[in-house]
N, C-alpha and C positions, 0 to 999 in steps of 0.2 A: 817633432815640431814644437818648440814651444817660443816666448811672445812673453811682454813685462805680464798680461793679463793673465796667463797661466800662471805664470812664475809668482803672481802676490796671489791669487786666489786658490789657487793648487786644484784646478780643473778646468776645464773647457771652456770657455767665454759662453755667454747667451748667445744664442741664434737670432732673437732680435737687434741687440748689440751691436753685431756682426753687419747684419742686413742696412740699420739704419750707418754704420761708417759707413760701407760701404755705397749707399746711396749720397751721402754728404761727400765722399770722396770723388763719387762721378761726375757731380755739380762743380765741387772745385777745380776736376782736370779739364771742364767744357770751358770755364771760366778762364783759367789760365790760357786753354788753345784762344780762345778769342783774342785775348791782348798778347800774345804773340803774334797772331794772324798781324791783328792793329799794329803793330812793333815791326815787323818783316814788310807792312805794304807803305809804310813813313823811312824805314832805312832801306828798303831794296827797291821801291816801286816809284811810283811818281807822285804821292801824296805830300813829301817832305818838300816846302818851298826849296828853291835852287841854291840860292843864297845859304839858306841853313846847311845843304846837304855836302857843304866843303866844311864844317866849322866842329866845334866842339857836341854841336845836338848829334848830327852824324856821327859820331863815334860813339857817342853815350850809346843811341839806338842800335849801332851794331854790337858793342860790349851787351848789350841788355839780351838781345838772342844768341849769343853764343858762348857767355860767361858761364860756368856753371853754379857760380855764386848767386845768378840770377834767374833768368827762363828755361838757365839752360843751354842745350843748341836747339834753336827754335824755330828756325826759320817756315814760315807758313806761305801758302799762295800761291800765286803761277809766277812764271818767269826765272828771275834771277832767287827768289825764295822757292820755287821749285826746286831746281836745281844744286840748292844749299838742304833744304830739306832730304833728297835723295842722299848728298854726299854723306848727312849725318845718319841711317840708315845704313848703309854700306857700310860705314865706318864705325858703327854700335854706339853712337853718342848718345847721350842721355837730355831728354827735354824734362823741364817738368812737369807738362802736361803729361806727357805717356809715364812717365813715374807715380803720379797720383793716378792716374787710370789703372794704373800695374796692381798700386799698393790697393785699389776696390776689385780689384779681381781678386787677390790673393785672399783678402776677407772672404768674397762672398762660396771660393772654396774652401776654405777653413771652414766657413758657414755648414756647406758640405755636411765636412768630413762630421761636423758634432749630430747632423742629422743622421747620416749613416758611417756611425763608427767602423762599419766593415772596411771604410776606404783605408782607415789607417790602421784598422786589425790584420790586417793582407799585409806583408812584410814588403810584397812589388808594389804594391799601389803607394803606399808609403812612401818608396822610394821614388816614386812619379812624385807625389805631393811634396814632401823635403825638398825637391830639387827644384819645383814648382816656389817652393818658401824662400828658398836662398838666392834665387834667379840666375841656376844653373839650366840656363836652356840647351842646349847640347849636350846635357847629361839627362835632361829633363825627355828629349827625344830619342836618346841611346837605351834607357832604360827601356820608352813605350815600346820602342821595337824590339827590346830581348822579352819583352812580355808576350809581344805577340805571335813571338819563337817559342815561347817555353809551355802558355798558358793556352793560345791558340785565339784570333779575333774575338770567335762568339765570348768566350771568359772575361775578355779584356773588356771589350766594350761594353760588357753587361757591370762589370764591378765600378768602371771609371765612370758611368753613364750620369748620375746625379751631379757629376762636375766637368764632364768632357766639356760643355759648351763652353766655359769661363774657360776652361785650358788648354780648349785651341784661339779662344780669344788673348790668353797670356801668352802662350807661342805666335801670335801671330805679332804682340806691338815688340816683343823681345828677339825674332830673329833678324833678319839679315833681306828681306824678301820686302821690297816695298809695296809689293801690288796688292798683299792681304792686310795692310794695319787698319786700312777704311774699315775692313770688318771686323776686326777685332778693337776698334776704335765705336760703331757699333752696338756690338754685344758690350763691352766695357762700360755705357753710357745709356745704359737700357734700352738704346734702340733694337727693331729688329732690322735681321740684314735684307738689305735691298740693292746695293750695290755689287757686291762681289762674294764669290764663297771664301772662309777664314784659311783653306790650308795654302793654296795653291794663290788663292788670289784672280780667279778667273771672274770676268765681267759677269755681271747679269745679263750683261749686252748679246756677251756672246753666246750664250744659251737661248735665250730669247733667239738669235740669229737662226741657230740651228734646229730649233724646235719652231717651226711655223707653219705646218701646216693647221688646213681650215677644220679638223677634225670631221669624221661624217660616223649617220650610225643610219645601221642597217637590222629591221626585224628580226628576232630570230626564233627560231621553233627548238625549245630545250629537249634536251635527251628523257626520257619516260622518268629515269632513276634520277634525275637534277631536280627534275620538275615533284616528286613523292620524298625529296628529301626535304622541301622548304617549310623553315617554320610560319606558323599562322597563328601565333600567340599575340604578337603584339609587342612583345616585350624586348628592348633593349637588348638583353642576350638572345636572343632571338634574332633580332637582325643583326647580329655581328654573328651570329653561324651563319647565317643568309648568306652572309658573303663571304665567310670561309668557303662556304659550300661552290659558291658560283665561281672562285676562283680569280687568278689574276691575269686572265689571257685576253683579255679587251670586253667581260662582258658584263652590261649593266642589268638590274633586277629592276622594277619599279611595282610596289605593288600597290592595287588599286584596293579602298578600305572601305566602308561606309561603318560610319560611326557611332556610339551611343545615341547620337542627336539625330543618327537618319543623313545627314550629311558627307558628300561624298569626296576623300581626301587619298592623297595618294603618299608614297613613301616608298623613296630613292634611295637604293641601295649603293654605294660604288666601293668598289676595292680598289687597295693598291698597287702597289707596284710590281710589272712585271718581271722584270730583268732590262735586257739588252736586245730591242727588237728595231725593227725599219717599217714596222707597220702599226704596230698598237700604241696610242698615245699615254700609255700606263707605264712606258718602261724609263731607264733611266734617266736621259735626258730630259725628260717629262715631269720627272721627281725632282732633280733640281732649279729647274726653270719654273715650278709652280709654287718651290718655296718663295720666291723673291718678285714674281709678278703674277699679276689678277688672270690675266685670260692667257691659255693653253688651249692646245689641242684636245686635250681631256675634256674640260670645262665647256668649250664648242661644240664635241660632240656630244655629250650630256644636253646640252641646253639644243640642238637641232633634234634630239631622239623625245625631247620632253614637249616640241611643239607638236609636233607628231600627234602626243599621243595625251597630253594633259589640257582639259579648256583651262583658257585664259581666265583667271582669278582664283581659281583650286586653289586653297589650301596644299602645300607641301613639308614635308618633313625630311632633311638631307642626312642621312643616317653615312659615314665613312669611313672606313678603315686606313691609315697610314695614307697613301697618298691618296685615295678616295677621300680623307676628312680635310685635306687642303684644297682638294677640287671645290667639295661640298663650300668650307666659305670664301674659296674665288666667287663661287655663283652665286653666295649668299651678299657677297660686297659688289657686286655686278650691277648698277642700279638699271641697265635696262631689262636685262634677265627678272630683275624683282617686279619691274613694270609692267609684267606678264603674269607672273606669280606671284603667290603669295606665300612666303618662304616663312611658314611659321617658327619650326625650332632648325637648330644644327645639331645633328654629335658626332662630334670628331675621336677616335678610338686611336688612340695613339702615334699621334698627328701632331707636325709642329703649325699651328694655326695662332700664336700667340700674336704674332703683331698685327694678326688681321680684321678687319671689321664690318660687319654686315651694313650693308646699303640702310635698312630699314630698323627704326630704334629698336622697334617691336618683338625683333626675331630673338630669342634665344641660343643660346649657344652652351653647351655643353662638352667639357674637355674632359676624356679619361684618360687615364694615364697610369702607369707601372711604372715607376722610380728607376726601374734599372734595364727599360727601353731607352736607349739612344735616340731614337728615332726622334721624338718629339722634341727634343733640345737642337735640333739640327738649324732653328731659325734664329738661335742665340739665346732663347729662353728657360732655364731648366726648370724642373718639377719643382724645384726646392727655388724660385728665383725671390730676391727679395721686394720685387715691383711686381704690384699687384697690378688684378684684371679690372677692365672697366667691370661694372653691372652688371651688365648684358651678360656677362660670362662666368657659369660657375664651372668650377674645375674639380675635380674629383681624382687624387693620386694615391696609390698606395705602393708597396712590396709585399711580394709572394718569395715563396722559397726557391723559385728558376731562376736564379743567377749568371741566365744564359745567354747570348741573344744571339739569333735570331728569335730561339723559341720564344723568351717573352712577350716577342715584336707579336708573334700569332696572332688571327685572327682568333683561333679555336682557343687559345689560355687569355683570349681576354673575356671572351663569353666565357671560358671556366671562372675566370677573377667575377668576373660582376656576381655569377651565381653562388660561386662558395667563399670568396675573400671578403668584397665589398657588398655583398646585399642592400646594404642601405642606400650604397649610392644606386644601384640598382635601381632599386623600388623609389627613390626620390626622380629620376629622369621616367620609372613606368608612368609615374603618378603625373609627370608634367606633360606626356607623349599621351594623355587617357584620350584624348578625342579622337587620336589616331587605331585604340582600340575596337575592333569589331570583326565584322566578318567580314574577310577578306572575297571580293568579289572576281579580282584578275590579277594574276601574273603576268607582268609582260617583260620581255627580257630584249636586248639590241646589244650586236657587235660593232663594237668601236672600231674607229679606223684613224692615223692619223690625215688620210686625205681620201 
């Protein structure tokens, strides 16, 4: 892969470099979509007086979206710009809008690869990237898939993982499928996805449809060996064995603390995702439904098992693992869940939580992250993105030597990362979580249900 920037400099561009084109590029492709839009609803809509729309204006406007001298093929809007838009889609026509959006994705994986050269030390990854560089997208997909023949998912997705999200956001404005470019339209634009997922293109809607139940949770009396396995430290890696330990078959931990202050707080454990079930709001359709909207089945039944059993104005701490850390800040951006509680901190443990926001300024939020989990890029954000977080949210990433995933997804290798990789990050969320230190007074645990 190389670019005039290599070629005069004879190395890698700056990763800042990289980040600011590509953020000046996402502003310019929004820019151009707008006056297309404007351009398609004056030549195709009703906005163009009657009179003009027989004469020389009317031609100009339709040369001006379909020229590729000009916007392009650009047609934008409902109706007859609908209709022109899909044809040019089907047909691979080039806008310039989606071209400047192409050309900040291609940057921000470049960005990538200078942060983890393994992308381009790997001779397959390489050849996903190259073909990614040249906008060979059907060789770009030919290859994913002989990867995931050769190399096996867990390999694949753990090496691609720091740029998977921008490159299924670039398959998605470059193929042929128009139900996914919203999302990769999106991610391209720093937004996070809320509309549709980037491979397939499926609604938000319709997950949301399928996933509605009113969640419920039910007491539960732990097994002797569950219950002499939990930790009582206090600590960060601590409640991420918690919830290794509890597992991901619908069951939540909450534990009651009183603290340096004598004050008495509690601290929500939730794991994630189970698989593929018809009863526990953990499994998969539950995962994708809670990336792109606030309230699940999950988050319902969390927040019915919390009135239960926490009084109104506690102090809480949402400790989560992978889809647990997405639950944790749906109920943390839930403004009347917070009008009960007092959701002091979040942390989300390898959670795509990026475009979400807590209800209350006050609350904290903390993101950990493993470079070469997938998982948390899944809402269009990567470890490496170059739009930063509000305040509120400090984020802590690194890489370990598991180049694997699932295994890095673990709950159990990320309580190892916090204790032997990251310490520091570690001890800077112990030190923020200190009121939540003391002696743990009760365990209480509840089976989720989604109805």
């Amino acid at each position: 892969m190389t670019d005039a920037t290599t070629a005069v400099t004879g190395h890698e561009p700056e990763t800042g470099s990289l980040h600011h084109l590509c953020r000046v590029l996402a502003e310019a492709a929004e820019g151009v979509g707008e006056a297309s839009r404007y351009a398609s609803e004056l030549a195709l809509g009703t906005r163009l007086p009657r009179a003009a729309r027989d004469g020389a204006a009317w031609r100009t406007l339709l040369r001006t979206i379909t020229d590729p001298q000009g916007l392009g093929w650009a047609p934008r809007g409902r109706g007859l710009a609908r209709i022109g838009w899909l044809a040019g889609v089907f047909t691979s026509r080039e806008s310039l809008a989606v071209s400047l959006a192409v050309t900040g994705l291609k940057a921000r994986i470049r960005a990538a690869a200078v942060t983890h050269p393994e992308l381009l030390g790997d001779p397959d990854t390489a050849r996903v990237l190259r073909a990614v560089q040249e906008d060979r997208q059907r060789e770009a997909v030919r290859v994913f898939r002989s990867l995931l023949g050769t190399k096996g998912a867990e390999r694949t997705f753990a090496l691609l993982a720091p740029a998977f999200a921008d490159i299924l956001a670039w398959n998605a404005l470059t193929d042929e499928n128009p139900l996914n470019d919203g999302a990769g339209w999106e991610i391209a634009t720093g937004r996070t996805l809320a509309g549709a997922e980037p491979v397939l293109g499926i609604s938000a809607r319709v997950w949301a449809f399928l996933d509605r139940g009113p969640g419920r949770a039910e007491p539960l009396v732990p097994s002797p060996a569950l219950a002499e396995r939990l930790d009582t430290t206090g600590t960060i890696a601590g409640y991420v064995r918690n919830i290794g330990a509890v597992g991901t078959d619908g069951t939540l931990l909450v534990q009651q603390v009183v603290g340096p202050d004598g004050v008495q707080r509690y601290v929500v454990q939730l794991a994630g995702m189970s698989g593929v079930s018809d009863k526990s709001p953990q499994d998969l359709l539950g995962a994708v439904h809670a990336v792109a909207r606030p309230a699940t089945p999950y988050s319902r039944a969390v927040a019915k098992a919390l009135r239960r059993l926490v009084p109104s104005g506690c102090e809480l701490a949402l400790v989560g693992h992978s889809l647990g850390g997405i639950t944790a800040m749906n109920l943390a951006a839930d403004r009347d869940f917070c009008g009960i509680h007092h959701v002091t901190h979040v942390v989300a443990i390898g959670s795509p939580i990026d475009g979400k926001r807590p209800a209350d300024p006050r609350t904290r939020v903390y993101s950990l992250v493993n470079e070469h989990d997938v998982v948390p890029s899944l809402e269009g954000r990567s470890s490496v993105s170059a739009y930063a977080l509000p305040e509120q949210f400090t984020e802590f990433t690194w890489t370990d030597d598991t180049h694997s995933f699932p295994l890095c997804h673990a709950a159990e290798r990320y309580a190892h990362n916090l204790e032997h990789t990251v310490p520091e990050a570690s001890a800077r969320v112990d030190a923020d979580l200190a009121p939540f230190r003391g002696r743990v007074t009760a365990a209480r645990f509840f089976r989720l249900y989604d109805r």
